[in-house]
Structures are given as structure tokens and as C-alpha cells.
C-alpha positions as CSV (number, residue, x, y, z in Angstrom):
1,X,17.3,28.9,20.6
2,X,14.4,31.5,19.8
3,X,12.1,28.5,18.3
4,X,12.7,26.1,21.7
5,X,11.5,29.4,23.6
6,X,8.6,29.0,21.3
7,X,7.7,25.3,22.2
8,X,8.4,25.5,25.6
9,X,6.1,28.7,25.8
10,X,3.3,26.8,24.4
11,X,3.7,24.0,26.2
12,X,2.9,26.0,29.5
13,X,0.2,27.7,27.3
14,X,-1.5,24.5,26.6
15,X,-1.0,23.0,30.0
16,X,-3.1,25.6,31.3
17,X,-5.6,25.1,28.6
18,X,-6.5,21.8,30.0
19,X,-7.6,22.1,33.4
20,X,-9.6,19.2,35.3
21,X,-12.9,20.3,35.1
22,X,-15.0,18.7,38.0
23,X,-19.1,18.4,38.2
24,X,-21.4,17.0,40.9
25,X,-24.2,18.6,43.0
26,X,-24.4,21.5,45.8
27,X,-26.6,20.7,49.3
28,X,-29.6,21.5,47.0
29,X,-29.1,19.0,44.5
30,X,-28.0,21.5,41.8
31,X,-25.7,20.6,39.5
32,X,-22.4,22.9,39.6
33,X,-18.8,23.2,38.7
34,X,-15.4,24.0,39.3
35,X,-11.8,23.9,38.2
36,X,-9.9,21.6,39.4
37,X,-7.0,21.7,42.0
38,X,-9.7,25.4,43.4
39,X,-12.2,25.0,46.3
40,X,-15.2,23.4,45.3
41,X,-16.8,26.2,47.0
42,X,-16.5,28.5,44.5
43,X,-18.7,26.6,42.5
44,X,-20.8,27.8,39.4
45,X,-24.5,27.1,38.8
46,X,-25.5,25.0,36.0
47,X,-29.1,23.3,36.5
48,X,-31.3,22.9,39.1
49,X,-32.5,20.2,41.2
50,X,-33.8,17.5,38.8
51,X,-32.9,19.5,35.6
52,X,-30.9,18.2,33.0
53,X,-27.6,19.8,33.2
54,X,-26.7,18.7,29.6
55,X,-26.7,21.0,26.6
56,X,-26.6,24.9,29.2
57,X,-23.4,26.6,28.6
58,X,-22.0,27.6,31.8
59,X,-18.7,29.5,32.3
60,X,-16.4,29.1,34.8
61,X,-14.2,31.6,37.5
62,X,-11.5,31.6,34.9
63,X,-13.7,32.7,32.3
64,X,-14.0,30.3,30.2
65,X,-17.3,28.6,28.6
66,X,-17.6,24.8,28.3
67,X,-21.4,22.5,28.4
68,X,-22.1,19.0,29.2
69,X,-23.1,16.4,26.7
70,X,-24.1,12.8,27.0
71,X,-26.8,12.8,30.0
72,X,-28.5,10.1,29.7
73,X,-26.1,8.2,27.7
74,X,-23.3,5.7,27.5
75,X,-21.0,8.5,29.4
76,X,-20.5,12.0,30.1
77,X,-18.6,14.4,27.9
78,X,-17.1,18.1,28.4
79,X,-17.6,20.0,25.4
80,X,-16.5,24.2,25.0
81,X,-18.8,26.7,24.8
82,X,-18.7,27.0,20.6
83,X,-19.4,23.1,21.0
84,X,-16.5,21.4,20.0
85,X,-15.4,18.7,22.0
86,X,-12.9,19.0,24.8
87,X,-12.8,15.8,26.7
88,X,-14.5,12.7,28.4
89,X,-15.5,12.5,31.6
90,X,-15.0,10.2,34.1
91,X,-17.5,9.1,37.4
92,X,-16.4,8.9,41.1
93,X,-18.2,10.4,44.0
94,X,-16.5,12.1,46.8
95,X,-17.8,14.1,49.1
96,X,-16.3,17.4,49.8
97,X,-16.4,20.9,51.6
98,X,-19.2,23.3,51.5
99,X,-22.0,20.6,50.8
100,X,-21.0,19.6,47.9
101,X,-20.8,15.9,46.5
102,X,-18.6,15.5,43.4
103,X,-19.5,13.2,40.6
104,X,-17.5,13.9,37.6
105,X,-13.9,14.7,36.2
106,X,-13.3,16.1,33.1
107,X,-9.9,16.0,31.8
């Protein structure tokens, strides 16, 4: 009984480790981003008009530190702040609230 406690208490632990993590560009054309399933108005700065976003740690509302890697390249990854790789990315452009146009999920 104690040890299924266990498991299921990581498995919530875990799910919450692995938040969508979206990225596109504000009215400016700066690159920003924010959780997934949040407002995409409470967006974080990463680069600026015509910069490349790719390789600038940002850190995000919940705290936590991630950068992009692959600009340029075959596709876009996610990696965590220490840089160790957290997932792929994936391309589709929506635009949403608050200016912003979204370009990338991370999951």
C-alpha cells in the first residue's frame, strides 16, 4: 500500500515536470515564452527582434530555466537550463491574445 502511494505520488510529480512549453514572437517581433495551458500574455522575454533566441537561458513564471537549441537547423529543441535535453519541438503558427503569434510547442 505505502509503495503504490509512492508511485502514484510521482506520477503527479512528474506530470507536472513536463509542461508544454510554447515559443513564438510578441507585436515587436521578440521572441518569448510561456507555459502552456497559461495566458500567453504573461509571456517571458528571450531575444529581441532579429536576435537569435537559441543558446539564452530564460526562466519561466514557474521558475524554472530551460534554452533553445537548434536555430537554424534541422528542428527546434527545448533544452533545461544545466543543458541537458528536455524535448523536441514542434512548429505551427497560431495567432493569439495580446499580440502574440505562436510558433513552437515543446513537449
Amino acid at each position: 500500500m505505502y509503495a503504490s502511494k509512492i508511485v502514484a505520488s510521482l506520477g503527479l510529480f512528474l506530470g507536472l515536470a513536463t509542461a508544454t512549453v510554447n515559443v513564438g514572437k510578441d507585436s515587436a517581433g521578440d521572441t518569448v515564452a510561456w507555459i502552456g495551458g497559461e495566458s500567453e500574455c504573461t509571456n517571458v522575454f528571450i531575444a529581441g527582434n532579429g536576435a537569435n533566441p537559441c543558446g539564452i537561458n530564460f526562466t519561466l513564471n514557474n521558475g524554472v530555466t530551460f534554452q533553445l537549441v537548434g536555430c537554424g537547423g534541422a528542428g527546434l529543441s527545448l533544452d533545461n537550463g544545466d543543458g541537458s535535453f528536455n524535448s523536441n519541438c514542434q512548429f505551427g503558427e497560431q495567432n493569439l491574445q495580446c499580440g502574440i503569434q505562436q510558433q513552437w510547442s515543446c513537449f
